[in-house]
C-alpha positions in Angstrom: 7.1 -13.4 118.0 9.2 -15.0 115.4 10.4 -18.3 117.6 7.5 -20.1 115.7 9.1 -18.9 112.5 12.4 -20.2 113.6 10.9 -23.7 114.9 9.6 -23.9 111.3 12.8 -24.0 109.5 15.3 -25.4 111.7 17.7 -27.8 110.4 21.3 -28.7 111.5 23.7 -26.4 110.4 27.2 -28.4 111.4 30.5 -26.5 110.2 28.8 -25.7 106.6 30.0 -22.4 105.1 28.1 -23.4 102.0 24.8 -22.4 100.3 22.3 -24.8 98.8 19.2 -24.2 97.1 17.1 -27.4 95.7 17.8 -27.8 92.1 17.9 -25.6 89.2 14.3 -25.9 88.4 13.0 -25.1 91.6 14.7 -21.5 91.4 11.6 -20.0 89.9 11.4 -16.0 89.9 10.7 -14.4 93.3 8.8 -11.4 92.3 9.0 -10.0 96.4 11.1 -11.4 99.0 11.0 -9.8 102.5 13.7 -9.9 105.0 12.9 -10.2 108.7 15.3 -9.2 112.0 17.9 -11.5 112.5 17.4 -13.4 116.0 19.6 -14.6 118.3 19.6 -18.6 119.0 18.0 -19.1 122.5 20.0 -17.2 125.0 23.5 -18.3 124.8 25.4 -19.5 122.3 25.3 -23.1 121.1 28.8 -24.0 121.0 29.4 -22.5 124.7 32.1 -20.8 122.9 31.3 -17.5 125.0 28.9 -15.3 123.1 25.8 -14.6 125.9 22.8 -13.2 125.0 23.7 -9.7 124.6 26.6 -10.4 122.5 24.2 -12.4 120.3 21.6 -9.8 120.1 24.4 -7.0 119.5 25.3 -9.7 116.7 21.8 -9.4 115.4 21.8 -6.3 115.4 25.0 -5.8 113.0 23.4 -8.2 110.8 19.9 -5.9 110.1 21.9 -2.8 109.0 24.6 -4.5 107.3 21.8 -6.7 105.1 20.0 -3.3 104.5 22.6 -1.8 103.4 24.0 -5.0 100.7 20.6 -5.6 99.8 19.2 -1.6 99.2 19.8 -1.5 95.3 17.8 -5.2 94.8 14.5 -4.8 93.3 12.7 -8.0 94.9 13.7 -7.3 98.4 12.5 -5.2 101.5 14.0 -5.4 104.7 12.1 -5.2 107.9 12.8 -3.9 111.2 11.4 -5.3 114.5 9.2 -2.6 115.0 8.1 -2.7 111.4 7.3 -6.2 111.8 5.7 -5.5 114.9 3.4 -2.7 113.4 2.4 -5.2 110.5 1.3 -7.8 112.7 -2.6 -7.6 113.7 -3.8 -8.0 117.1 -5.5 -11.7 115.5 -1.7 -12.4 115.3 0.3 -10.5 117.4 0.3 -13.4 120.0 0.0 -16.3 117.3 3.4 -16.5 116.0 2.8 -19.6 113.9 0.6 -17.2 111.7 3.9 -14.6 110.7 5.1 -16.0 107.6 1.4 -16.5 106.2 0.3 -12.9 107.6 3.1 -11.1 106.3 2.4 -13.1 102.9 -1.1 -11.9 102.8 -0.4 -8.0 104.2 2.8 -7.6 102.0 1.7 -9.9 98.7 5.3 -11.2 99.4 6.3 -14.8 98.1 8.8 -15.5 100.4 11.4 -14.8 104.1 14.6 -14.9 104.3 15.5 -14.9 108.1 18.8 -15.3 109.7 19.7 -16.8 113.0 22.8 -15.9 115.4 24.5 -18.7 116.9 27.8 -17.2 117.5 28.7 -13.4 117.7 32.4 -13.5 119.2 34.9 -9.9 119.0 38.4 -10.6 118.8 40.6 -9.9 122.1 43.7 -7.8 121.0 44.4 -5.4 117.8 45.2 -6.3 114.4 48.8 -7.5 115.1 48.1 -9.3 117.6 45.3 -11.2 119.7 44.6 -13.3 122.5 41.5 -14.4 121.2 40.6 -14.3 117.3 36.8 -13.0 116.1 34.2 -15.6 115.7 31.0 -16.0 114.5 28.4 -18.6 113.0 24.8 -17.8 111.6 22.4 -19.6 109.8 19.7 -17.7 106.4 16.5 -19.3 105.5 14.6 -18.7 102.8 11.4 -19.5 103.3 8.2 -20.3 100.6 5.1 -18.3 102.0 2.5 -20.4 100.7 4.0 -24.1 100.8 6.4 -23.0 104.2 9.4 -25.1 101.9 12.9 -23.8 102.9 13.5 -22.2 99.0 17.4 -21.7 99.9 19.9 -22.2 102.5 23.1 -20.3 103.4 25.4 -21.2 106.8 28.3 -19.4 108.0 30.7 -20.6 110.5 34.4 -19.7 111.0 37.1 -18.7 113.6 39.9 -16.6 112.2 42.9 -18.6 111.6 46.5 -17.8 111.6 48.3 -18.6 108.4 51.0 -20.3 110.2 48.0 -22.7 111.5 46.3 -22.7 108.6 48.3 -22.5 105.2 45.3 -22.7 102.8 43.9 -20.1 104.2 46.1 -17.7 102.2 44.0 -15.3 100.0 41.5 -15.5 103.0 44.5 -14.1 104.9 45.7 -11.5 101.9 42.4 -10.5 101.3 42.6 -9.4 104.8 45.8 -7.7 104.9 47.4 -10.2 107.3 45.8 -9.0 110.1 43.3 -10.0 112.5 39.5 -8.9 111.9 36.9 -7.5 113.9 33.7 -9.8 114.1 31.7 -7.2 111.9 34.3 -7.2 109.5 34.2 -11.3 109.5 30.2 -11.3 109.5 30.4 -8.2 107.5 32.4 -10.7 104.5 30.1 -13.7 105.1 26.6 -11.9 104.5 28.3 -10.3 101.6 29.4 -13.5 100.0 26.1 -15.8 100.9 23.7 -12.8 99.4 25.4 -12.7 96.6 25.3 -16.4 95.8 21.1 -16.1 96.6 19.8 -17.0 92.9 16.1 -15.4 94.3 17.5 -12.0 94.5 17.6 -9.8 91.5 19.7 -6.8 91.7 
């Protein structure tokens, strides 16, 4: 139901780890913004990198409860479930998914979406000493005007834990870690955490 959303606001997404939004006048006040269930990009991952569809998915999933829970205490936000999406959507709409951003708009007097999009959802093979294969992950947020359909604010995040004997500027990354190698929840975990709090539409 949401690919039409997701056709809507697709844009390259390269190696950024950035986020963007417009200019400073275009961050006007967001009195509502509603956050739909992450989605998985296509059935595999992009990069061929290994993640499958149900890694992906299972990737998604993370995402929805770990957004919930950094984004409970913000006053301008609600955070969907599927099935709450599902139950909002009409049966005008239900099979219409071009109509989801303006429908939840109208239903939910929201001004904008923020959806995210899994292109990478990786676990690390090995412990926290030491690993055959490092955690990986990449994932794309949109932020998405209800009424013009502009893309308000962009975050991307993309990264492969590094050694710091590969790596050397990845130090405090490395100490903030403890020297060790992470999970992918702990390295998606750090990412959402980082990009939501650089959104300049969310008020705590």
């Amino acid at each position: 139901m949401l690919c039409g959303l997701l056709s809507l606001i697709t844009s390259c997404s390269g190696k950024s780890v950035g986020t963007t939004a417009d200019t400073a006048k275009d961050i006007r006040p967001l009195n509502a913004v509603v956050i739909l269930p992450a989605e998985a990009a296509g059935g595999s991952a992009a990069d061929g990198q290994g993640s499958d569809g149900g890694s992906l998915r299972k990737g998604a999933g993370f995402i929805d409860l770990t957004m919930a829970d950094i984004l409970k205490d913000y006053r301008n936000v609600r955070v969907l479930s599927a099935d709450q999406v599902a139950s909002l959507m009409d049966e005008d709409n239900k099979d219409n998914s071009a109509d989801v951003v303006e429908h939840l708009g109208r239903v939910l007097h929201c001004d904008a979406v923020m959806v995210t999009t899994v292109n990478r959802y990786r676990q690390r093979m090995g412990s926290e000493l030491a690993i055959e294969s490092p955690a990986s992950a990449s994932f794309q947020m949109r932020l998405v005007d209800v009424k013009t359909r502009a893309v308000l604010w962009t975050a991307d995040f993309d990264e492969t834990q590094e050694s710091l004997l590969s790596n050397i500027l990845s130090f405090n990354k490395a100490q903030s870690r403890g020297f060790k190698w992470v999970t992918v929840e702990s390295l998606v975990a750090q990412g959402l955490k980082e990009r939501l709090a650089g959104c300049p539409f969310l008020k705590r």
